[in-house]
C-alpha positions in Angstrom: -14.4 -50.3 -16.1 -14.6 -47.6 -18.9 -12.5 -44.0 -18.7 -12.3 -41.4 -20.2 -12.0 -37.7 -20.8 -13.5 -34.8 -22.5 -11.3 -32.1 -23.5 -11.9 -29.0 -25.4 -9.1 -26.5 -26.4 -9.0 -22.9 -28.1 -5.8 -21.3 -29.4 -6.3 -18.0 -30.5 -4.1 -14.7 -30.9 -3.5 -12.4 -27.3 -2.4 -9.5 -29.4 -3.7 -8.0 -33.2 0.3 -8.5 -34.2 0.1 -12.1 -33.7 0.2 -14.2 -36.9 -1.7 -17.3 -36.5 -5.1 -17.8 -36.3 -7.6 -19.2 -34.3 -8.1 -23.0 -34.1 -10.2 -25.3 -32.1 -9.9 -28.9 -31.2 -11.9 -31.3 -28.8 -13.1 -34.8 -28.4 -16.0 -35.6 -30.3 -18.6 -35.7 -27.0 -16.8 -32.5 -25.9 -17.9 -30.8 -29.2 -21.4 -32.5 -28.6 -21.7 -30.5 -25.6 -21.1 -27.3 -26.8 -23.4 -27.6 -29.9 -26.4 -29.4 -28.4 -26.3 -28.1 -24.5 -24.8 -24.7 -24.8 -26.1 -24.0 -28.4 -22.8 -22.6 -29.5 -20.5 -23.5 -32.5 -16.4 -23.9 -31.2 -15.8 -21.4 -34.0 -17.6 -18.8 -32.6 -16.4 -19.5 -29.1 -13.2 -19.3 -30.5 -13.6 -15.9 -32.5 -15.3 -14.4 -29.3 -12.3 -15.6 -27.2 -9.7 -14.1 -29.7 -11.4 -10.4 -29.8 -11.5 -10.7 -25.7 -7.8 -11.4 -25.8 -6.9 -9.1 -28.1 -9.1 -6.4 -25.9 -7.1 -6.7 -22.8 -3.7 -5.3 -24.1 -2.1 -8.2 -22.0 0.3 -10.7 -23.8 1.6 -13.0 -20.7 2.7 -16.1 -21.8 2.4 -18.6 -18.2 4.5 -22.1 -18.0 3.4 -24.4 -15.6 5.6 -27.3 -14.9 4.2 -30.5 -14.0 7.4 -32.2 -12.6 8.9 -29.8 -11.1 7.4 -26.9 -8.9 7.9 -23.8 -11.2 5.3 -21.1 -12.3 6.8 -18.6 -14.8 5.7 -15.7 -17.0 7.5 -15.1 -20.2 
């Protein structure tokens, strides 16, 4: 028996005040995807994402906890 997973994430700013910039990181069959299906480079997902973000004047940081049963905004 074979598993597995495919995982793609983007980390970019929520506000124009934030510092760091926007990254990208995913599994090699996850990237696959987006570039041959979807016809879209994760850097430019990842650019589009950050100028949404930054658009929406909403800066909510959410914690979710996985052993105990707690959903918080910071």
């Amino acid at each position: 028996m074979r598993m597995g997973i495919y995982a793609t994430l983007f980390v970019t700013r929520g506000h124009s005040y934030d510092m760091h910039s926007a990254t990208w990181y995913g599994t090699d069959n996850a990237m696959d995807f987006w570039e041959d299906v979807l016809k879209l480079e994760p850097d430019q997902v990842a650019k589009q994402l950050e100028l949404w973000g930054c658009s929406q004047n909403k800066s909510k940081l959410y914690l979710f906890c996985s052993f105990h049963e707690c959903d918080s905004v910071v």
